[in-house]
ChimeraX commands (.cxc) that place a marker at each C-alpha (Angstrom):
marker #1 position 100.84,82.65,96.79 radius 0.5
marker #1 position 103.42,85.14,96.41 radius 0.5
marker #1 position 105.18,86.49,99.32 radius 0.5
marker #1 position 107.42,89.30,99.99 radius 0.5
marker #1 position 110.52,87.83,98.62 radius 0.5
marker #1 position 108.72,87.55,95.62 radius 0.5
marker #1 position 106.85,90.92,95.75 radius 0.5
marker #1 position 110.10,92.72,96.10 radius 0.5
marker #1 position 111.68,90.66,92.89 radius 0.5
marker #1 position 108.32,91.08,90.98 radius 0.5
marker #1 position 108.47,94.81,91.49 radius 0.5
marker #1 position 112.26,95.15,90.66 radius 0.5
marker #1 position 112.01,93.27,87.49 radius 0.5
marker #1 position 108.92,95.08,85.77 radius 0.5
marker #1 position 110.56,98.81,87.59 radius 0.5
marker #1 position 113.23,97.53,85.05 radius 0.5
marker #1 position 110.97,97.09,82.00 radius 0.5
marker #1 position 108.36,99.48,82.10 radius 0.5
marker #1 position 109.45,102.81,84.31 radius 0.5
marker #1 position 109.23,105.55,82.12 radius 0.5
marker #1 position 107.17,104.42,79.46 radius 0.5
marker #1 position 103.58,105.09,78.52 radius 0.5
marker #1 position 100.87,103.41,78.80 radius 0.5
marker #1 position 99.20,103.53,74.95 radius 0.5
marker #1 position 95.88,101.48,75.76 radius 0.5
marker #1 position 94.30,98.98,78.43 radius 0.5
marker #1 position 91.86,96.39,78.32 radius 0.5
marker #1 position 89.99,94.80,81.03 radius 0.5
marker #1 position 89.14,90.94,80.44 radius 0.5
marker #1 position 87.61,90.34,83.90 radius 0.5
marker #1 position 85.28,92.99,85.56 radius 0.5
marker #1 position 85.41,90.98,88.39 radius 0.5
marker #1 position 88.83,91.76,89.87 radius 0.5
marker #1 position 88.48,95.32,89.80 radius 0.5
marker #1 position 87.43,97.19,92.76 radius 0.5
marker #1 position 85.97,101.12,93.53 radius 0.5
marker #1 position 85.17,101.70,90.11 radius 0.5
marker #1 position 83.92,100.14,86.67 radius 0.5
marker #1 position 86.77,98.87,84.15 radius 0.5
marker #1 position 85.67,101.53,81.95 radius 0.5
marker #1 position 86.57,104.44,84.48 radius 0.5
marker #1 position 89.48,101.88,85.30 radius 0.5
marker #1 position 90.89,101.82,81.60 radius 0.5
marker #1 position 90.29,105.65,81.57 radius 0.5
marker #1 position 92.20,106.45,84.60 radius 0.5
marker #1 position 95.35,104.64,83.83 radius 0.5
marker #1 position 95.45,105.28,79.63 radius 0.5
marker #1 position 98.38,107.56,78.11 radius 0.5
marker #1 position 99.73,108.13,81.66 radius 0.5
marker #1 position 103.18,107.18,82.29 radius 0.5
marker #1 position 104.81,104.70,85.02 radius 0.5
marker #1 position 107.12,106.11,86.94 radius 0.5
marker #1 position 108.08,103.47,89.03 radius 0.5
marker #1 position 106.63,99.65,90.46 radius 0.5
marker #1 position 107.07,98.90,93.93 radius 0.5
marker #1 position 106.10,96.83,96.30 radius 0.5
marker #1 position 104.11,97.41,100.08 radius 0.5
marker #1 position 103.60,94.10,101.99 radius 0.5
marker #1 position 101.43,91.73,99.54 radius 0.5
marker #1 position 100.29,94.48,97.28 radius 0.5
marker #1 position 102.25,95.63,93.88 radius 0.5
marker #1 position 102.28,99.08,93.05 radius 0.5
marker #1 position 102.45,100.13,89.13 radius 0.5
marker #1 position 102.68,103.85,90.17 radius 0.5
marker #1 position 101.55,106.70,87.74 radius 0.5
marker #1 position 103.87,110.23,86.68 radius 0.5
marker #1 position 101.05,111.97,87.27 radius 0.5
marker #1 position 99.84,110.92,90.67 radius 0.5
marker #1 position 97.81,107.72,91.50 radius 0.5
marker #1 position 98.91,103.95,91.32 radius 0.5
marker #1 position 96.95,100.57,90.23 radius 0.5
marker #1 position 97.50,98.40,93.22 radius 0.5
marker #1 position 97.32,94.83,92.97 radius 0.5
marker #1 position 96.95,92.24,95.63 radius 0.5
marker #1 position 97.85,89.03,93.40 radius 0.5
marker #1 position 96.24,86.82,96.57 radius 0.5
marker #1 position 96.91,83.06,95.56 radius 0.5
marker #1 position 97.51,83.35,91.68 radius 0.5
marker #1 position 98.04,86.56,90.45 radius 0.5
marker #1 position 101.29,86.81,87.80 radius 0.5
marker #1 position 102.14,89.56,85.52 radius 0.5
marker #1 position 103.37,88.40,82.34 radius 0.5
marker #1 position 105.14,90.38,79.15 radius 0.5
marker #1 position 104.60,89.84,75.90 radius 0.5
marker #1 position 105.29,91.08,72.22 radius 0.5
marker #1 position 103.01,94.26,71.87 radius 0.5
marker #1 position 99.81,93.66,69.57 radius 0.5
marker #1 position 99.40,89.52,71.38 radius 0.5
marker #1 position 95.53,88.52,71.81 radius 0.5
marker #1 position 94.56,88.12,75.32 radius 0.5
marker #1 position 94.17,84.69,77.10 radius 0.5
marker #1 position 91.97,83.65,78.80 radius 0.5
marker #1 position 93.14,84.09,82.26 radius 0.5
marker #1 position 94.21,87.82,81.88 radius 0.5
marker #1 position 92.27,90.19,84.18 radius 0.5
marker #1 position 93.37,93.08,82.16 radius 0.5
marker #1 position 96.22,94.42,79.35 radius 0.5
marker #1 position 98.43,97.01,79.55 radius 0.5
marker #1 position 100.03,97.86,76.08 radius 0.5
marker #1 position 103.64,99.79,75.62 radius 0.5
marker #1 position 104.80,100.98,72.66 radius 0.5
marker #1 position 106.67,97.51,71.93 radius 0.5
marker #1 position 105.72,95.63,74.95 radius 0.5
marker #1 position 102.56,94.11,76.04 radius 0.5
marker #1 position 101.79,93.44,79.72 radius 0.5
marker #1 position 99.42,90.71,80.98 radius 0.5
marker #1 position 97.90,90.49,84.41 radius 0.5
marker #1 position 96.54,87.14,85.40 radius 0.5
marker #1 position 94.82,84.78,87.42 radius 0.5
marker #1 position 93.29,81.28,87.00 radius 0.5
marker #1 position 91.18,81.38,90.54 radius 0.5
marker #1 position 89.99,85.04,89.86 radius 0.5
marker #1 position 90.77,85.96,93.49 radius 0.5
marker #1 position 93.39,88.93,92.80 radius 0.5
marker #1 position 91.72,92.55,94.01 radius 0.5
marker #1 position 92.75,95.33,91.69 radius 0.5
marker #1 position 92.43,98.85,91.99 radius 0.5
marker #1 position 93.35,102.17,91.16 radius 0.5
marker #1 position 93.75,104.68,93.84 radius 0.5
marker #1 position 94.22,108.62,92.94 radius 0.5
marker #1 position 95.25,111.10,95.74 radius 0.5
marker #1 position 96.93,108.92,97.65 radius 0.5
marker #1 position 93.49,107.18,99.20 radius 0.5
marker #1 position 94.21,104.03,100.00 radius 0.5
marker #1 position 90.66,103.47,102.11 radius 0.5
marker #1 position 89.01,101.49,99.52 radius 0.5
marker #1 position 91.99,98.67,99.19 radius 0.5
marker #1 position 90.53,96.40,101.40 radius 0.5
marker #1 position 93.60,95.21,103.82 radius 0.5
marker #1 position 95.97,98.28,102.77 radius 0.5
marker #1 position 95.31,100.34,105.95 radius 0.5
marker #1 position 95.95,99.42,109.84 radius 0.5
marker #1 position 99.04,96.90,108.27 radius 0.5
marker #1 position 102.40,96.63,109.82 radius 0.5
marker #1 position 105.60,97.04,109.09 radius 0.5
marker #1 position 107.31,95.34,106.14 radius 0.5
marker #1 position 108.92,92.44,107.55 radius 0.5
marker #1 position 112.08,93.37,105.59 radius 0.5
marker #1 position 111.76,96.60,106.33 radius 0.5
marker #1 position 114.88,98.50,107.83 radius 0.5
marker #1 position 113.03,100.05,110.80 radius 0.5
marker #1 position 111.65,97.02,111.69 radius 0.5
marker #1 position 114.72,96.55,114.31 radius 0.5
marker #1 position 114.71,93.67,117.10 radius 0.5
marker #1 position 113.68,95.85,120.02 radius 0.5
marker #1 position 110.04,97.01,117.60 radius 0.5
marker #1 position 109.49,93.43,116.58 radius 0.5
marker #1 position 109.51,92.72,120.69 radius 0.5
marker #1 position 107.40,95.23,121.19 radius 0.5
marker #1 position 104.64,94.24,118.35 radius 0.5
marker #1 position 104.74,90.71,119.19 radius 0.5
marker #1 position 103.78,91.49,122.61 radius 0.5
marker #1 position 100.52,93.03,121.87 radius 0.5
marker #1 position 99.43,89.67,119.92 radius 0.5
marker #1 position 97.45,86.11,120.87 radius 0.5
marker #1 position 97.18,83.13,119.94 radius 0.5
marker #1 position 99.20,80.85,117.76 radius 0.5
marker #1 position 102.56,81.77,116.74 radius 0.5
marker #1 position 102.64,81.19,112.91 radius 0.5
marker #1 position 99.45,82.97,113.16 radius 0.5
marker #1 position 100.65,85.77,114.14 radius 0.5
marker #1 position 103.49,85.57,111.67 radius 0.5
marker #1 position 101.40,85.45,108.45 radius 0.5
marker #1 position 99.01,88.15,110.62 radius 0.5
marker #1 position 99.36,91.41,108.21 radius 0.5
marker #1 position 98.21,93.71,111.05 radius 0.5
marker #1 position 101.34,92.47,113.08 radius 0.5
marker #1 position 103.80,92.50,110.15 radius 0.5
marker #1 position 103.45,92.19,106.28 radius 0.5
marker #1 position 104.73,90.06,103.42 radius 0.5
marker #1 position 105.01,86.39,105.13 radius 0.5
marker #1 position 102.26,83.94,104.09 radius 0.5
marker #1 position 101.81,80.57,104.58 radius 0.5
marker #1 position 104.50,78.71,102.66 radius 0.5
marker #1 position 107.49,81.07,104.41 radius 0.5
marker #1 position 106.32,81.11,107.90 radius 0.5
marker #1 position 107.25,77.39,107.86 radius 0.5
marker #1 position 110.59,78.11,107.03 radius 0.5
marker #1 position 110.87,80.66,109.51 radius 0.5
marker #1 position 109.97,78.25,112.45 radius 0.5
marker #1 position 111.73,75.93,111.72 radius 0.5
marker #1 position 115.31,77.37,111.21 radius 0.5
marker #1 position 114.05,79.37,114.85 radius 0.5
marker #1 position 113.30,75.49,116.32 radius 0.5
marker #1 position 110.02,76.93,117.22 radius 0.5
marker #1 position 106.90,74.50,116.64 radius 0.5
marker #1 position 104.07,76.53,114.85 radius 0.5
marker #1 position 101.16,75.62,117.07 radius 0.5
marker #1 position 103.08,77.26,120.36 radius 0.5
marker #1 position 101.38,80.27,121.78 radius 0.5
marker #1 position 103.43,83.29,121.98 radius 0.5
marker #1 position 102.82,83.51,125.56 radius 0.5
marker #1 position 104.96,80.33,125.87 radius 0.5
marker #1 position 108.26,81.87,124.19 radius 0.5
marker #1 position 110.38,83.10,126.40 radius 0.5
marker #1 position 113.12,86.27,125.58 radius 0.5
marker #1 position 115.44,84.05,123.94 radius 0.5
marker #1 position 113.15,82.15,121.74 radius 0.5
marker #1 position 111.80,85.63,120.76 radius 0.5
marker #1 position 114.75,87.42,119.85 radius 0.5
marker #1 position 115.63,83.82,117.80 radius 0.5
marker #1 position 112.45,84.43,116.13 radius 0.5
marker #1 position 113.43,87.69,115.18 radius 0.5
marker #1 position 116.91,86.71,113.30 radius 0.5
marker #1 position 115.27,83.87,111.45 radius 0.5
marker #1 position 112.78,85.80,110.05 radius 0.5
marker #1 position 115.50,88.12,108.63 radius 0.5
marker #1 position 117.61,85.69,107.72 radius 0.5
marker #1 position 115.57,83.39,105.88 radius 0.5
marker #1 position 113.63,86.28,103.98 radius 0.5
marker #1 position 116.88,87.92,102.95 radius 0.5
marker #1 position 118.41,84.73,101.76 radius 0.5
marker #1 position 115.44,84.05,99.90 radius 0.5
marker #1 position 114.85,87.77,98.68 radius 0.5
marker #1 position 118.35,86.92,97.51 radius 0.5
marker #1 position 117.49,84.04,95.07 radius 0.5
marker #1 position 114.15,85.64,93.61 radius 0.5
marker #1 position 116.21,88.69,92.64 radius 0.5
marker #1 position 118.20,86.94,90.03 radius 0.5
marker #1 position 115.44,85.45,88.45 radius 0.5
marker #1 position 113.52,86.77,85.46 radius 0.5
marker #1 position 109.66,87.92,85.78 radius 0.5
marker #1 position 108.47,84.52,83.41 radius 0.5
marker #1 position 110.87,82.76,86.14 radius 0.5
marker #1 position 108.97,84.36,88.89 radius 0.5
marker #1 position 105.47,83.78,87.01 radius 0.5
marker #1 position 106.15,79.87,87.53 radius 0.5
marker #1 position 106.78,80.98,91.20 radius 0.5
marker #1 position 109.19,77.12,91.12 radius 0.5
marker #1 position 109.90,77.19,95.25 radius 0.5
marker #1 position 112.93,74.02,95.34 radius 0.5
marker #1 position 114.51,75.44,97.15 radius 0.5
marker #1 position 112.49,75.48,100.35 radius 0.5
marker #1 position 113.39,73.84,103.26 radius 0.5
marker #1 position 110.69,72.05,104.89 radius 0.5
marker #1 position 107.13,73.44,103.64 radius 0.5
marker #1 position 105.03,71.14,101.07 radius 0.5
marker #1 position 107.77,68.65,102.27 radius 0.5
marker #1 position 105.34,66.39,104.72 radius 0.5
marker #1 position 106.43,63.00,104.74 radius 0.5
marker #1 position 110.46,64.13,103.54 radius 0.5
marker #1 position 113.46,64.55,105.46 radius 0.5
marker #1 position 114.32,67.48,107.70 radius 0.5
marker #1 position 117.52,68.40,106.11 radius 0.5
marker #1 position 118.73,70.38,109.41 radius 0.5
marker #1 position 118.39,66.76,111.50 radius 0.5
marker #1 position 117.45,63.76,108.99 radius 0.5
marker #1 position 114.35,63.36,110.96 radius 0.5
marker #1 position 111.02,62.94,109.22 radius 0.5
marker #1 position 108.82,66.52,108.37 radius 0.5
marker #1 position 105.14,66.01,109.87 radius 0.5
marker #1 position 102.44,67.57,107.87 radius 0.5
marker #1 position 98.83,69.27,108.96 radius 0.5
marker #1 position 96.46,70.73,107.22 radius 0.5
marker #1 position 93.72,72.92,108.03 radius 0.5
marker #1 position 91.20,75.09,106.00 radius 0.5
marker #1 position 92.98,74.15,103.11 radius 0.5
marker #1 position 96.04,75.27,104.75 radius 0.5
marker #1 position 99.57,73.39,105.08 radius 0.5
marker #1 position 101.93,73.16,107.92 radius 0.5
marker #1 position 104.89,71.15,108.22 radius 0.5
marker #1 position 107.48,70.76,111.01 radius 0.5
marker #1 position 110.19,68.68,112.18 radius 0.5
marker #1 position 109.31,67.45,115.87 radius 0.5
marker #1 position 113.14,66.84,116.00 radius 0.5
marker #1 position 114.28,70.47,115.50 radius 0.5
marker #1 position 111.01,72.59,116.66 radius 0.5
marker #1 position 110.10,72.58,120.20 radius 0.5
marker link #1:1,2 radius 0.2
marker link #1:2,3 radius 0.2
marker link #1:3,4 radius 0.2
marker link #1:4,5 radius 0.2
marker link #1:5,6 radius 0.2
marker link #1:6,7 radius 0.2
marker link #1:7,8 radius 0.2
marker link #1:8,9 radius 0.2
marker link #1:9,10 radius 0.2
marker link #1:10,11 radius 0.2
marker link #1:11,12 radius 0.2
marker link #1:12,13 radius 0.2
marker link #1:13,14 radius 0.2
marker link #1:14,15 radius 0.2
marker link #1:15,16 radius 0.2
marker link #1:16,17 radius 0.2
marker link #1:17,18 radius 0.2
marker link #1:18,19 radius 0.2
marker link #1:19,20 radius 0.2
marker link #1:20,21 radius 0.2
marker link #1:21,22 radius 0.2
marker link #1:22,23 radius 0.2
marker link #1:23,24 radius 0.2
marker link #1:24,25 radius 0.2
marker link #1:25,26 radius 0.2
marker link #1:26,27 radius 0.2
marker link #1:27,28 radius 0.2
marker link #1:28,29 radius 0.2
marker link #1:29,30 radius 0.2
marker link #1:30,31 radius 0.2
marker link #1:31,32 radius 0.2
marker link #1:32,33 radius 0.2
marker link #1:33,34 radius 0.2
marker link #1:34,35 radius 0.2
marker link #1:35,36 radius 0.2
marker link #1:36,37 radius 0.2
marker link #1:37,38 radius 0.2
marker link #1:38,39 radius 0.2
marker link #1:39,40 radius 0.2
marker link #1:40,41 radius 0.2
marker link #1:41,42 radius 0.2
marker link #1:42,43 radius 0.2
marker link #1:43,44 radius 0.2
marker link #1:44,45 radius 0.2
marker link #1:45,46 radius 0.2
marker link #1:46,47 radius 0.2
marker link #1:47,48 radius 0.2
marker link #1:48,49 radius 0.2
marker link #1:49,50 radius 0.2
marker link #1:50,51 radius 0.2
marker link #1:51,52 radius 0.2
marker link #1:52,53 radius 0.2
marker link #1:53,54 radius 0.2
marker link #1:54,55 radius 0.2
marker link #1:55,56 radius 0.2
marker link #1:56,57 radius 0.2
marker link #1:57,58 radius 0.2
marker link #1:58,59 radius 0.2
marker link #1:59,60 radius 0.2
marker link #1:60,61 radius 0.2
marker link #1:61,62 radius 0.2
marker link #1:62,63 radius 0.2
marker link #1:63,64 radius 0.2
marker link #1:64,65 radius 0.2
marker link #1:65,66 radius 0.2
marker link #1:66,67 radius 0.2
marker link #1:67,68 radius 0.2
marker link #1:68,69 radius 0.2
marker link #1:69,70 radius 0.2
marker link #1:70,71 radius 0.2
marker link #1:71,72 radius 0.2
marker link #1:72,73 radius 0.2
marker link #1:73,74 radius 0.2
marker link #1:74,75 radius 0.2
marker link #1:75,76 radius 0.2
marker link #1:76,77 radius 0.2
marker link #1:77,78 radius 0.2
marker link #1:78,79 radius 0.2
marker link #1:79,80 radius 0.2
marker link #1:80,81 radius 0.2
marker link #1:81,82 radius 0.2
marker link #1:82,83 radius 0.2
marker link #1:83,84 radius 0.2
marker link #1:84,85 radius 0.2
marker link #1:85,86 radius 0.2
marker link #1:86,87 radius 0.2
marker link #1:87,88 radius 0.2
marker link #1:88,89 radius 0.2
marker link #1:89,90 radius 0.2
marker link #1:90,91 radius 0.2
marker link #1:91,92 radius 0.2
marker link #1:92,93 radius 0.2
marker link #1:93,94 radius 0.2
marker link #1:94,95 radius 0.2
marker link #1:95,96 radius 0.2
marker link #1:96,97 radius 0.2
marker link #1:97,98 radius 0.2
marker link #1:98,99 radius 0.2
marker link #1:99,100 radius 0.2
marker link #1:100,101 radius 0.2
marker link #1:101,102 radius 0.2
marker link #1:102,103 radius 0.2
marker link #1:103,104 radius 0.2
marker link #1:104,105 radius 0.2
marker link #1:105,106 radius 0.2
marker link #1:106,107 radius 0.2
marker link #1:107,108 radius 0.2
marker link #1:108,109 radius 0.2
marker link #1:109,110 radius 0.2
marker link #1:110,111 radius 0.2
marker link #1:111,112 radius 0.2
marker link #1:112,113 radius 0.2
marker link #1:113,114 radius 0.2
marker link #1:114,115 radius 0.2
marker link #1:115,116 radius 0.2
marker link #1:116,117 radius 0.2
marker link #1:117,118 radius 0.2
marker link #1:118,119 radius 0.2
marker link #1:119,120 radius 0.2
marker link #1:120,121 radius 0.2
marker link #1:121,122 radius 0.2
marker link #1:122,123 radius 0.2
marker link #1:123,124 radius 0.2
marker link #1:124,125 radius 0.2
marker link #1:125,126 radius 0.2
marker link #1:126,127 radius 0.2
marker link #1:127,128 radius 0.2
marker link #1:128,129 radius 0.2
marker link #1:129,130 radius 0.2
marker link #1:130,131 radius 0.2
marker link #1:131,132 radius 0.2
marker link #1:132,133 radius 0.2
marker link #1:133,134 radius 0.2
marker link #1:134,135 radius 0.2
marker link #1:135,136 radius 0.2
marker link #1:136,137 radius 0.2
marker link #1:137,138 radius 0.2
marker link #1:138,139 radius 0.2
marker link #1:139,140 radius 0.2
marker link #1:140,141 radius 0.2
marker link #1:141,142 radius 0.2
marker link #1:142,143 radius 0.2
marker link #1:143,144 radius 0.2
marker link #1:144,145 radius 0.2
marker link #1:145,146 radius 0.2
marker link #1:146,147 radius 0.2
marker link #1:147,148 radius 0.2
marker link #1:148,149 radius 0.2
marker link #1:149,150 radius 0.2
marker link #1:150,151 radius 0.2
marker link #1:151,152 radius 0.2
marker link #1:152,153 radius 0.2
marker link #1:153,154 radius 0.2
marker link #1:154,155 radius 0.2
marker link #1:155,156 radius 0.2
marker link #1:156,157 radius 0.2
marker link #1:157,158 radius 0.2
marker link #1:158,159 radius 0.2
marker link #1:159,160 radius 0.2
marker link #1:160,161 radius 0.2
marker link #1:161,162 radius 0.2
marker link #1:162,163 radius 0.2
marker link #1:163,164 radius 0.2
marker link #1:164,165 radius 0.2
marker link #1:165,166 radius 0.2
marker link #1:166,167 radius 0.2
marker link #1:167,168 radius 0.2
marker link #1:168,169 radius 0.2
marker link #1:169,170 radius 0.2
marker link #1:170,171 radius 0.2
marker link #1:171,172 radius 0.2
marker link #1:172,173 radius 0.2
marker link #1:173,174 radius 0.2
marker link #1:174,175 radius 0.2
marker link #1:175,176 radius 0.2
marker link #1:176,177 radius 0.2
marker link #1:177,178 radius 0.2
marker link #1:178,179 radius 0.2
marker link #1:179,180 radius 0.2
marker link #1:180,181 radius 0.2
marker link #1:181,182 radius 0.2
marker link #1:182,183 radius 0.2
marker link #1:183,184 radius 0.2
marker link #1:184,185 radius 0.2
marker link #1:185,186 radius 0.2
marker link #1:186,187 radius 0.2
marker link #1:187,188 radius 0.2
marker link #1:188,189 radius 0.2
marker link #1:189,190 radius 0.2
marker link #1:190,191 radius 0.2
marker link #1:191,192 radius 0.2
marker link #1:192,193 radius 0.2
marker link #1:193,194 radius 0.2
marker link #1:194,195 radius 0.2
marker link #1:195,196 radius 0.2
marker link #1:196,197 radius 0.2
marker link #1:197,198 radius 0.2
marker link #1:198,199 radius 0.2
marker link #1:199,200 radius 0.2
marker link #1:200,201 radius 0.2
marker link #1:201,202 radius 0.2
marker link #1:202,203 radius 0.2
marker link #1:203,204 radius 0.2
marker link #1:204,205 radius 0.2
marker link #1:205,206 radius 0.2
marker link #1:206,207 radius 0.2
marker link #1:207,208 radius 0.2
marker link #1:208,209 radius 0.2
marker link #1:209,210 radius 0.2
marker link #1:210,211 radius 0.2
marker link #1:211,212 radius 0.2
marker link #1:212,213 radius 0.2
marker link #1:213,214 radius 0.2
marker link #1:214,215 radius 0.2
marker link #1:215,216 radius 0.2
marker link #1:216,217 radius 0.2
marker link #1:217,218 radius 0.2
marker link #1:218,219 radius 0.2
marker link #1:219,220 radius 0.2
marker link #1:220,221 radius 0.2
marker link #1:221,222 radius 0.2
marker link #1:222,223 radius 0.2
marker link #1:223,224 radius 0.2
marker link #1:224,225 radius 0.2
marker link #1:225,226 radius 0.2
marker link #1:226,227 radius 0.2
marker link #1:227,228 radius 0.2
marker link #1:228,229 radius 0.2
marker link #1:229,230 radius 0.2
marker link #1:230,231 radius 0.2
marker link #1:231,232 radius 0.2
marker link #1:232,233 radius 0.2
marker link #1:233,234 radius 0.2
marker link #1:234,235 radius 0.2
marker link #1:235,236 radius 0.2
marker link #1:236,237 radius 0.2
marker link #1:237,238 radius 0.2
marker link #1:238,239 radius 0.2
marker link #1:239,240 radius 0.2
marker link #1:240,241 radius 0.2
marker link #1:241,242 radius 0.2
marker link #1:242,243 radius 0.2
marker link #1:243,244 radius 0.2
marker link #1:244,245 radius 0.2
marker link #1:245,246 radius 0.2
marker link #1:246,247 radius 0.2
marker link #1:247,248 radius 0.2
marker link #1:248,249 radius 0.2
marker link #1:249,250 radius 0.2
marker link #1:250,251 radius 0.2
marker link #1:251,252 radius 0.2
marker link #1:252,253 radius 0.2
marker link #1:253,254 radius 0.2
marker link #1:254,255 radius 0.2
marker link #1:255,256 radius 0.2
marker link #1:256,257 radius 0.2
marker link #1:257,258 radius 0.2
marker link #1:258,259 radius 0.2
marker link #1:259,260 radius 0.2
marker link #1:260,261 radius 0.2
marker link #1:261,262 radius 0.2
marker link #1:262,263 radius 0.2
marker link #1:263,264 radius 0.2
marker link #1:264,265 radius 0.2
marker link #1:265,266 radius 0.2
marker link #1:266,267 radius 0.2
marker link #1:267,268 radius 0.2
view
């Protein structure tokens, strides 16, 4: 699943490719993705408009329109855009087409799960998950003192609060792990447990591990990010391995299909 590191690199690369130019013709290969409206109003909405720029809000991509409006995109746990050489034959796991003058581009997903829509007048209401969201967790307004103060209105869990999108967007599953565990906080703790200190260390590993990771997805192409190749993570999908902060052994759990892994060494 793509997370905001990601999102933010995805968006970058196809702003690079595709601002500014036209959008000749569409196709939709998978009615099923494609929320609020049929693909025929879809295809009819977005054709011979122009992009003006791609960006990214939490776990949605943005392809917004000159003219007002954007197709927003919540890839979920396999959603990839891919380009191609204008005039290619769909495959079969593109949800729908977009065709440039010389440039073809591909949304798709194997699992079917992405939700796709296109929103005019600024109305988000019908993106399921867009509204009541919080802050980016990258974002620069997001200082120390208003991460405090959000955390403090949650329960339960602490890494489920992290990948919580009403507390703060963009970390999933797979990054939350790395959070904790350069924090030395266990995931199954309840945030009533953490005192200031462990808070506030919270807060600076979260940064720091999303920026250093932003870092590394921004130098990679969009077929690089397609392949979403995560080696260089730390400790999550690692059960079993060895911590490399202590040498000690990464402990694995899994729940509703689910991974977590920790170092009982390094996370208390």
């Amino acid at each position: 699943m793509p997370e905001l590191p990601e999102l933010e690199a995805i968006a970058t690369r196809l702003s690079e490719r595709f601002n500014g130019k036209r959008i000749e013709s569409a196709d939709v290969h998978d009615a099923l993705v494609i929320h609020g409206m049929t693909p025929d109003r879809f295809i009819s909405g977005i054709t011979d408009k122009v992009i003006s720029s791609c960006t990214n809000d939490g776990k949605f991509v943005l392809l917004n329109l000159s003219t007002g409006g954007s197709i927003v995109i919540n890839p979920m746990l396999a959603g990839r855009f891919r380009v191609a050489d204008a005039g290619r034959k769909p495959l079969k796991r593109d949800v729908f087409t977009l065709q440039f003058h010389n440039d073809l581009l591909s949304y798709t997903d194997s699992k079917r799960m992405s939700r796709v829509y296109l929103v005019v007048d600024d109305d988000f209401s019908a993106v399921k998950g867009f509204e009541g969201r919080g802050p980016s967790a990258l974002a620069d307004n997001l200082t120390e003192g208003l991460f405090l103060e959000r955390f403090k209105r949650f329960r339960g869990h602490i890494k489920n609060v992290l990948t919580n999108q009403r507390f703060i967007t963009g970390i999933g599953n797979a990054y939350a792990d790395e959070i904790l565990l350069y924090a030395g906080i266990l995931p199954f703790r309840r945030i009533s447990t953490l005192n200031a200190a462990e808070s506030v260390r919270l807060y600076r590993a979260m940064r720091d591990v999303l920026s250093r990771y932003r870092k590394m997805m921004m130098k990679r192409t969009l077929t690089e990010l397609a392949i979403e190749k995560r080696d260089f993570l730390m400790i999550h999908g690692k059960g079993g391995g060895i911590c490399p902060l202590c040498g000690g052994r990464i402990s694995e759990v899994t729940a509703n299909r689910f991974r977590t892994n920790y170092c009982q060494t390094c996370q208390k």
